[in-house]
N, C-alpha and C positions, 0 to 999 in steps of 0.2 A: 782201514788205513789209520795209521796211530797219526798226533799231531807234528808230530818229530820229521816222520814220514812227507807228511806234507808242507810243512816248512821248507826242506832240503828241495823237493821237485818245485814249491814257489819259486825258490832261490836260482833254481838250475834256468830257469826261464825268464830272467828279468834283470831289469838296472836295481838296485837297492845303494844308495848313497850313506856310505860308512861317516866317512871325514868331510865337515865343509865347513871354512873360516875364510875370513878376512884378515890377512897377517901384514907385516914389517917384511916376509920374507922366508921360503921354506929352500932347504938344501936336503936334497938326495944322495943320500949314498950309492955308491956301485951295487951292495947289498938289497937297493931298493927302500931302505928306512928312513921314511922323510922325517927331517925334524924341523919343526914349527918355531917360526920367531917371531913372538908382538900381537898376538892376538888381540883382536879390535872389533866393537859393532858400534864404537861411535867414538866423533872428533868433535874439538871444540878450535874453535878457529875467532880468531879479533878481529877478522873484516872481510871480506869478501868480494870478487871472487879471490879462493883461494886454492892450493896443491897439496898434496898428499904426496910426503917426499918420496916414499918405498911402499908400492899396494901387489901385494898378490892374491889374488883368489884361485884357491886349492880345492879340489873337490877329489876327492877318492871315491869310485865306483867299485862295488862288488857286481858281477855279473855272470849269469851263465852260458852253459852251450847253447842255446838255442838264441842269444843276443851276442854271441861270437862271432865276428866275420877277419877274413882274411885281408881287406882292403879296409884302411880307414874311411868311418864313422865322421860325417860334419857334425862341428861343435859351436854353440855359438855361449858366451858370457856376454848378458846381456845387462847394462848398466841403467838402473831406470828410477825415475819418481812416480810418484799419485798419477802424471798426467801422461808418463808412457815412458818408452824407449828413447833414453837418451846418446847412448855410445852402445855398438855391438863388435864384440870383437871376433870372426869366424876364425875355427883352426879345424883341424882334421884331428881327429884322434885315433890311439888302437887298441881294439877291443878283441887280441887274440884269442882262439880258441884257446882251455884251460891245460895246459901243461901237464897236470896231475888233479883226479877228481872233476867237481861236477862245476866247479867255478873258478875265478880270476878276478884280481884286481888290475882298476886300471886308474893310477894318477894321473890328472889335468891340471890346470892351472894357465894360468896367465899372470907375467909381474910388469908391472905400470910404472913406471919413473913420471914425477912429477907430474898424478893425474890431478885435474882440473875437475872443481868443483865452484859452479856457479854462487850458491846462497845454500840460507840454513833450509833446513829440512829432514824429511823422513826419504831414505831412497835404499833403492837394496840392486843385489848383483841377482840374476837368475842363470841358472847352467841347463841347457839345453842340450839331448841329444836325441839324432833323427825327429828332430821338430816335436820332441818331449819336454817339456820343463820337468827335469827332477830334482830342485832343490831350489831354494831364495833363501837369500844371506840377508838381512837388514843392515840398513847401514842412515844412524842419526848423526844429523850434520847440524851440530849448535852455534851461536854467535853469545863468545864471553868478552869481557872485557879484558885489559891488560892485566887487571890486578887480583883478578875474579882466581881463586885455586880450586881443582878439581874436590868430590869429596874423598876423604881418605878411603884409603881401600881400592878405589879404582884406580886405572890407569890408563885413561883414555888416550887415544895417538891423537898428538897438535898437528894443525894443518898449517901451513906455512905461505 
């Protein structure tokens, strides 16, 4: 069996997470082509607690026939620091059987208005499905002053 070979049968039998960010915001076409707006893995905030005006977490699954089911899939994005689980959000997801060939995408997400973030620190989003963690987003939460500028080149989202 060539590696090609095997590659494609990995593939037909398992979740493999393509896309995962922490954005400002993604919109879907009818077409299915999502496009990403604001991409972020860290804020800088003057005092705290603070909000996070517009958070979506997007995760795009590749998946095959053999992780295809006809009823949705619990999903859980889980929002956490060093000392655990701080927000879980549960949804259902669908992980149709493939259309055409031996796989299928399936977008997820969740968009948060005005999430709440206690203090600075290191915390991240984790995407779970069927009681799998397939992916962790980082997400650094700093304390700047008011007059303090990012450095150039970045473009960190401000917590408000």
């Amino acid at each position: 069996m060539n590696e090609h070979t095997t590659r494609e049968e990995d593939r037909a039998h398992r979740f493999e997470v393509q896309i995962a960010v922490l954005a400002e915001g993604v919109d879907t076409a009818p077409s299915g082509n999502a496009t990403i707006r604001g991409i972020f893995n860290s804020i800088f905030a003057t005092g705290f607690p603070t909000q996070l005006p517009d958070l979506t977490v997007f995760v795009r699954v590749h998946y095959g026939l053999s992780s295809a089911s006809t009823s949705p899939k619990p999903t859980i994005f889980k929002f956490a620091n060093e000392d655990g689980s701080l927000h879980e959000f549960r949804l259902d997801a669908w992980f149709p059987p493939p259309a055409h060939g031996v796989w299928a995408i399936s977008d997820n997400s969740i968009s948060l208005k005005n999430f709440p973030i206690e203090a600075s620190g290191e915390y991240c989003f984790e995407f779970w499905v069927d009681g799998h963690r397939l992916c962790t987003l980082p997400l650094m939460v700093s304390h700047v002053n008011p007059d303090q500028q990012s450095n150039p080149g970045t473009t960190p989202a401000a917590a408000q």
